[in-house]
N, C-alpha and C positions, 0 to 999 in steps of 0.2 A: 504494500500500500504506500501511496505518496503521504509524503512530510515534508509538507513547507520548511520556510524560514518563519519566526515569531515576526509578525510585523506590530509596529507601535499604531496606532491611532496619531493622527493627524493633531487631532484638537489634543491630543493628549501633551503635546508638547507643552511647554515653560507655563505647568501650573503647579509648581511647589510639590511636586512627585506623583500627583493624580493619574497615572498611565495606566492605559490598559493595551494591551496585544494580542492579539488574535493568530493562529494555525491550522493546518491542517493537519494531524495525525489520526490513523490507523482507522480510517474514514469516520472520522467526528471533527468536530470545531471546534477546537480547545480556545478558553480567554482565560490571562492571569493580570495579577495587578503587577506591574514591571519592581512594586518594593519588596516584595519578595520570591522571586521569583523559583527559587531554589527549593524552599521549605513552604512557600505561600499555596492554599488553594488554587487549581486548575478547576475551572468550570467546563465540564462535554456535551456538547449538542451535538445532536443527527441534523441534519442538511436541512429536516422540515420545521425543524426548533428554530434553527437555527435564523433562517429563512421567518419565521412568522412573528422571531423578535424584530427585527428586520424591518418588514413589513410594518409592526405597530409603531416601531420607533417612527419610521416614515411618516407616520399619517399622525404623530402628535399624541399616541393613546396614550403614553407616557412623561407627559408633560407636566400635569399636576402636578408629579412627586418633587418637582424642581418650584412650585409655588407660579407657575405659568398660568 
C-alpha cells in the first residue's frame, strides 16, 4: 500500500504550534498534531470519513464550534 509524505496544512503555518498534517498510510488518512508527533495521537479515517469531514468542513457545518 502507498504512504505519502506527512504534509502540514497551509493555515497551519506561524500560529504559535497549532499544526496539523495529514497522510496516507496503509489505505487510511492519518492526521497528527505536528507537537507531538512521535508519542502524540494519530487520528485514521477510511476515504469516506475522511471525504465527508471534508465535505462538512466545506459547506461551514463546523463553524459554530469557532463562535462563527
Amino acid at each position: 500500500m502507498t504512504t505519502t509524505p506527512w504534509i502540514k496544512a497551509t493555515r497551519s503555518g506561524g500560529n504559535g504550534g497549532s499544526c496539523v498534517e495529514v497522510r496516507r498510510h496503509h489505505g487510511m488518512i492519518e492526521v497528527r498534531d505536528t507537537k507531538d508527533r512521535e508519542a502524540g495521537p494519530t487520528l485514521r479515517f477510511t476515504d469516506a470519513e475522511f471525504d465527508a469531514f471534508l465535505d462538512g468542513a466545506r459547506k461551514g457545518e463546523f463553524d459554530h464550534l469557532l463562535g462563527r
